[in-house]
C-alpha positions, 0 to 999 in steps of 0.5 A: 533547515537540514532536514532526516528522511526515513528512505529505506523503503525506496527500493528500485524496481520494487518499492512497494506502498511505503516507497511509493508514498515517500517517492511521490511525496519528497520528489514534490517536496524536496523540489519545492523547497529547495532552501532546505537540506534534505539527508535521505537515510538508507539501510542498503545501498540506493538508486541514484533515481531516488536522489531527485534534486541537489539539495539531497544527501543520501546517506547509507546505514546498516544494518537493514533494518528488516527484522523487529531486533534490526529495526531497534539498532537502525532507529535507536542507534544508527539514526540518532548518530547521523541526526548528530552529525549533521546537526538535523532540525527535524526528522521523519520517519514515514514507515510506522516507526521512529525514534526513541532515543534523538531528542530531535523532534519528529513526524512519525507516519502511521498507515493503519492500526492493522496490528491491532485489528487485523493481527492475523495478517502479521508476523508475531514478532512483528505485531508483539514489537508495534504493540509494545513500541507505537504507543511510545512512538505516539508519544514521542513524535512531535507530530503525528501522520496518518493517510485517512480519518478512520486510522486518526479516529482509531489512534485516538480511540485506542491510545488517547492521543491528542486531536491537534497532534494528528494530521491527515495526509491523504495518498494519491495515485502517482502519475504513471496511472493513465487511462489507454486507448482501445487498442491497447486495451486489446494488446493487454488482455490478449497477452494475459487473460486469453482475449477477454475482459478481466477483474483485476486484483493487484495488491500483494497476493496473500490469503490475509487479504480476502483472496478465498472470499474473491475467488468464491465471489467470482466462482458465484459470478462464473456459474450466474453469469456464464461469460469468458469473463477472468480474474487476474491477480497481481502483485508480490507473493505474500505470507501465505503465499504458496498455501494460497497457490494451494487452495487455487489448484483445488478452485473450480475456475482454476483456468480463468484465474492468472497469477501475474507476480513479479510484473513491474510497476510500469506493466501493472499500471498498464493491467490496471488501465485495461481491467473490467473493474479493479477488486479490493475487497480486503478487510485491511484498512490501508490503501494502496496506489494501485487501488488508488491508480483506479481514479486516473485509469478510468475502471470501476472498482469494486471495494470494501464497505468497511475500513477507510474505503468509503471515505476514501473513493466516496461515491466513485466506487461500489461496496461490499461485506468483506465477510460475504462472498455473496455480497461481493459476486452481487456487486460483480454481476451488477457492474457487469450487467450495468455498465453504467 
């Protein structure tokens, strides 16, 4: 069985949600099924890492499919004519879009609905075309992908689709995420929150993703609590970025606050194992490995009550209103008085 991969999100050094999903997900599988063969397509050229067996062949066609019109030729042009060409029994396409033109059957991977229920966080070109186009993808694919129940229960809600169509695939943290030992508890903390104890946010670094509420809350915290305690926020700049950048300037607490962008994903692990407890109190219903890294790491995370969240983590995380910034510093105050 020859086997199309949408790989384009496999970048080296920076391979974000998307590409760390697919990284953990075809290493295994390709791996595994080695009587198949796998064609990994991408929009630019790739690391070798990303080619993990010999039953791969890597495939490269532009144009970079990085905007909503790029996106249409890369999938309706570019894809099928490499699906013909090397006669491809199925396709999959991991990133919330698929084709619309191959008659091959296919898996389509949707993570979230946030286009619908969070249009904020998205460009409007970008939240015009999923709206226009996921219910034909819905349509079109053989088989449907999402990452949690809550998105599985949306998808039907909102577009009508069939229940044994959908299949649920639940993301893992990856096994880079580790706990560490003390000592090197020290080492981290000296190096980026002044030799003391620190919450960690660690996914991307946009105001969409509740930061002003995360600031408020440990504000709240700061004034209640009176300790050395920081707040380290990591991760890539989003939309919004430098208007959030703004708004910190003007936060009280400024000096206890650290932006760490642009760290490696091998160093935000290390920050993560070595965090007082990992923040994520987002409104977005997608999750990340870095939340997820929380499980292997050992460190209590502090979560939203809405969303995929308590289906995911369970009873191994503590919630919050999203909404409230006081429900979140009341959730930080008691992990902080509580240890246990």
């Amino acid at each position: 069985m020859v086997i199309a991969v949408n790989t384009r999100f496999l970048v080296k050094d920076n391979p974000g949600n998307y590409g760390n999903f697919i990284k953990e997900v075809f290493s295994r599988i390709t791996q595994s099924h080695k009587e198949h063969t796998f064609i990994f397509i991408f929009d630019k050229p790739y690391d070798s890492a990303y080619v993990f067996s010999e039953n791969i062949i890597p495939v490269v066609t532009g144009p970079k499919a990085n905007t909503p019109a790029k996106w249409y030729i890369w999938y309706n042009i570019k894809i099928p004519a490499i699906l013909k060409k090397y006669k491809v029994d199925a396709f999959v396409s991991p990133d919330g879009l698929c084709s619309l033109t191959s008659r091959i059957p296919q898996c389509f991977l949707l993570h979230d609905l946030n286009f619908l229920n969070k249009p904020l966080f998205m460009k409007k070109s970008h939240i015009l075309f999923y709206k226009k186009f996921i219910p034909c993808f819905l349509e079109k694919s053989k088989v449907i992908v999402t990452t949690s129940g809550f998105v599985k229960t949306g998808i039907i809600k909102n577009y009508k689709t069939s229940d044994e169509k959908i299949e649920v695939v639940y993301e893992g943290p990856g096994e880079a995420f580790r706990a560490v030992p003390g000592e090197e508890k020290e080492i981290v903390k000296a190096k980026y929150a002044d030799g003391n104890e620190y919450f960690l946010y660690a996914v991307e670094i946009s105001p969409y993703n509740n930061l002003l509420n995360l600031l408020k809350a440990f504000s709240a915290f700061k004034k209640r609590q009176k300790s050395g305690m920081q707040l380290l926020i990591a991760g890539k700049p989003g939309l919004k970025y430098e208007a959030f950048l703004e708004d910190l300037r003007l936060f009280r607490f400024k000096e206890e606050v650290k932006i760490l962008d642009g760290l490696p994903h091998e160093e935000i692990v290390r920050v993560t194992a070595c965090a007082y407890a990992m923040m994520y109190p987002s409104t977005q219903e997608n999750v990340t490995q870095q939340i997820l890294g929380i499980s292997r790491s050992g460190v209590p995370v502090i979560t939203s009550s809405s969303g995929a969240m308590p289906e995911i983590f369970g009873d191994a995380a503590l919630y919050a209103d999203p909404e409230s910034f006081k429900d979140i510093a009341v959730q930080m105050m008691l992990i902080f008085k509580d240890e246990n």
